[in-house]
C-alpha positions, -999 to +999 in steps of 0.1 A: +852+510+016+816+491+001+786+496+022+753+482+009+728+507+012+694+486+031+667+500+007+646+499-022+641+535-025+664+548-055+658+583-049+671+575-011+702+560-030+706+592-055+707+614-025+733+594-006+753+590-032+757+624-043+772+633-010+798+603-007+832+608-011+854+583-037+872+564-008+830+551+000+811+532-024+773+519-016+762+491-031+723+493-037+700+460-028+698+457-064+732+454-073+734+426-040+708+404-055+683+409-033+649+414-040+630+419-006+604+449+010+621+450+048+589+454+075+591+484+090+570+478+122+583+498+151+572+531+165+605+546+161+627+557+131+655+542+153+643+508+155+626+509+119+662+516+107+679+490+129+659+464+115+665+473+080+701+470+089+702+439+109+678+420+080+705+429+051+732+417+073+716+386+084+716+377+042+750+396+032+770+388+060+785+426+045+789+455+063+757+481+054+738+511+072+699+516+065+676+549+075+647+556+086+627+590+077+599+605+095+581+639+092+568+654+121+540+680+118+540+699+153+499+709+151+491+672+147+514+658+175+544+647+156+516+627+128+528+610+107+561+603+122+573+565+112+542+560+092+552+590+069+548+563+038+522+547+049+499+578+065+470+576+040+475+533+036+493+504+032+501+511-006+522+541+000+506+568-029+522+601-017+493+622-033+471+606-013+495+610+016+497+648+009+461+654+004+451+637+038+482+656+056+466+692+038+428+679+049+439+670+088+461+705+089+432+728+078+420+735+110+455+751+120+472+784+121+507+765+129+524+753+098+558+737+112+569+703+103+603+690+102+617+660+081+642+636+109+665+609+096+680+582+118+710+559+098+722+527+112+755+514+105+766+480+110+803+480+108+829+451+121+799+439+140+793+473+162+759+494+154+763+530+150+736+558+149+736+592+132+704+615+129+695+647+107+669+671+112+657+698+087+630+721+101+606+740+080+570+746+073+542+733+052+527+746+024+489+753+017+494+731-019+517+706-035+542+732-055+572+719-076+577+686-096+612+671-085+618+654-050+595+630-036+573+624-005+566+653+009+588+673-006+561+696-028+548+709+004+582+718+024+599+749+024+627+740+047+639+771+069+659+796+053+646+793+023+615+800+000+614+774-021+599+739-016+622+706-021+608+700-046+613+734-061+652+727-057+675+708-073+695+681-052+720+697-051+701+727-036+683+705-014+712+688-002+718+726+013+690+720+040+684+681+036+676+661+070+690+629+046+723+652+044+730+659+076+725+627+088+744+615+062+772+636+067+779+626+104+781+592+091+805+600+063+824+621+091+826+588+107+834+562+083+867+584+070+878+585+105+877+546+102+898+546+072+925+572+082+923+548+111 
């Protein structure tokens, strides 16, 4: 089974891909000839993801699944949710991101966050959803190198390292992206044993 895979973000596609089994291949926007930045306008990861899926399909005519990812910091009300990429401007710097996410959480004792994925699949012309959470807490400073996003400043639960502390395959241990990724893995063998 090919899928393409609706994004630009590589490190999105080594994730997934690390978790696929042989019998699914993902083909990345890159190696379908497209060259586009999908909008991103809704207010939910669902819809965000949706329309990544739909605006790939509407070009490929090919079966694909996008996601969405949000982090949700509980002291600031769920900030910065679907603008995660886009929470300190348009241009999408993740320092800057992380250093206005330390600033607006000084103020608070409560330090839990969680990362949420929501993947849509577009398969023989049906939509399918599948969602991963990974809850954790915030660090006071960026600590680790590897990762990306927020991932120097998350110490999922369970464990006392921060993504980017871990390898992948360590991170795919906790990873919102893997569980998420996993029910639709679960899904699509079903199909083909089918």
């Amino acid at each position: 089974m090919k899928l393409i895979f609706a994004t630009n973000n590589q490190h999105k596609v080594d994730e997934i891909k690390a978790v696929l089994p042989p019998a699914i291949s993902i083909i990345t926007l890159k190696e379908a000839g497209i060259d586009v930045e999908i909008p991103e306008p809704f207010d939910t990861l669902k819809e965000n993801a949706a329309q990544k899926a739909h605006t790939i399909y509407a070009m490929t005519h090919t079966d694909c699944f996008s996601e969405d990812t949000g982090w949700e910091v509980d002291a600031l009300n769920g900030e910065p949710g679907v603008r995660s990429a886009r929470y300190a401007g348009e241009d999408r710097q993740f320092d800057n991101n992380i250093d206005k996410l330390l600033a607006n959480l000084k103020p608070y004792s409560n330090r839990s966050a969680q990362f949420k994925t929501v993947i849509c699949l577009l398969l023989n012309n049906k939509e399918y959803y599948f969602e991963g959470i990974c809850r954790g807490r915030i660090t006071t400073e960026s600590v680790g190198t590897g990762g990306f996003g927020y991932d120097a400043v998350f110490i999922p639960e369970g464990a006392t390292q921060t993504f980017a502390q871990m390898s992948l395959s360590e991170k795919n241990l906790y990873s919102h992206r893997r569980k998420a990724t996993d029910s639709l893995v679960t899904f699509l063998n079903d199909c083909i044993d089918k």
